[in-house]
Steps between C-alpha positions, in 0.01 A plus 500: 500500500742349781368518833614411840352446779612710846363542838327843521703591796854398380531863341363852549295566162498847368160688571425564136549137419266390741223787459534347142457158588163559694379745304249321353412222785209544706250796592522755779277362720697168567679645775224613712500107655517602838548139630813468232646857583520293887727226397693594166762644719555140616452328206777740342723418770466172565446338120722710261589139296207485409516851342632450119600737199567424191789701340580495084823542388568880539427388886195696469228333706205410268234264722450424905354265686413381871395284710404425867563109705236361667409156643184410266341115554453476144078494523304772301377584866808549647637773278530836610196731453717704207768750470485667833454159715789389345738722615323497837566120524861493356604773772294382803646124401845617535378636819369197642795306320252257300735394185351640156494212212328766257574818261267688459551696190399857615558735172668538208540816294665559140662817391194614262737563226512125458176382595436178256846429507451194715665635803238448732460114431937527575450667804236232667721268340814624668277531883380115414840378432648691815247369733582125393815569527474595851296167605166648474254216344223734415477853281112691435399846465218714560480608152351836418337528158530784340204479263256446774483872530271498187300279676476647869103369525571121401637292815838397522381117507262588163844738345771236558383202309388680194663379202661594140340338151854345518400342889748753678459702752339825450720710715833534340659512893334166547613372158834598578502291861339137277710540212771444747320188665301654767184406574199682674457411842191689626410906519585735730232728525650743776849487429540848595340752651588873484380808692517861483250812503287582230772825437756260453277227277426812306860554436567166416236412248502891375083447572269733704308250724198758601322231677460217740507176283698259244746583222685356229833691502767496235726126545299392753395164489193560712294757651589745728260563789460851648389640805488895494373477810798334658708668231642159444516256146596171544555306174565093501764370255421165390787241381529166351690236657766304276698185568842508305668206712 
């Protein structure tokens, strides 16, 4: 397969191309980040290089990725909380005009069609690359891994250092990230956090949730917490932080 890379917004992509390429990605519930839904307007605007797709040779997009810039000291303790602080601190630093000297690799989806393909490891590859290229010294992630949803009772610190027979990582997500050099930095137990009333967590985990208390709900990689009484769930995302550069 020939690929090359493109900036996301150099072209409009047909809709059925794109409904194709996320199809598979990430679960329903991922958008109910209330604190993300208040700055991705911003962060659309303001960072589209950042914002890569990777197109095969019948210029059919196959695998996208993005990323946010942030200022970032290089200390464990100064990274961002996860996800959602990212984006806060890459838009409120352009704000305040602080320079950014960091990527940080947001997302990257495959079309599912070609999952195992290697695409993903091409698409950090190609945001790595880019942000060198543009003078930034440092590139990490707030990885998500997908097999932690098996495991939604085991802590993120406990779930992110377990180990293969063959000594790698566990998660394949995770796996992914090392075999391309990165290392794990620390966890991120809130990355994000996402909101909505127990009609609409109902909806998006297709569960009946009859009763004040905790859940495990289908991809979720920890519990959700209901209140029927506030007609509210709250469930807290955790991520792992990587260091590519």
């Amino acid at each position: 397969m020939t690929l090359r890379i493109e900036r996301t917004d150099a072209r409009t992509w047909p809709v059925e191309q794109q409904k194709e390429l996320f199809s598979g990605s990430f679960p329903e519930f991922i958008t109910a980040d209330r604190l993300v839904s208040e700055y991705i307007g911003r962060v659309r605007e303001w960072f589209p290089a950042w914002d890569l797709t990777l197109v095969d040779e019948h210029d059919v997009p196959v695998a996208a990725g993005w990323g946010v810039p942030v200022h970032w000291d290089g200390s464990v303790e100064g990274l961002p909380s996860g996800y959602t602080n990212s984006l806060v601190r890459a838009v409120e630093g352009r704000e305040q005009g602080v320079e950014p000297d960091t990527l940080v690799i947001c997302g990257a989806v495959v079309t599912p069609s070609l999952t195992g393909h290697g695409l993903a490891g091409e698409t950090l590859m190609a945001l790595r690359q880019a942000a060198l290229d543009s003078g930034l010294t440092r590139v990490v992630a707030p990885v998500r891994p997908t097999t932690k949803a098996r495991y939604p009772l085991t802590p993120i610190e406990t779930f992110m250092r377990w180990r293969r027979p063959d000594g790698t990582a566990l998660d394949p997500w995770i796996r992914t990230h090392e075999r391309l050099g990165a290392e794990i930095l620390a966890a991120a137990p809130v990355s994000q956090t996402m909101t909505g009333t127990v009609t609409q967590w109902e909806k998006w985990t297709g569960l009946a949730l009859p009763s004040s208390g905790e859940y495990v709900i289908p991809d979720g990689l920890g519990l959700l917490h209901v209140d029927r009484a506030a007609d509210e769930g709250v469930y807290q995302e955790p991520n792992v932080w990587m260091r590519h550069v």
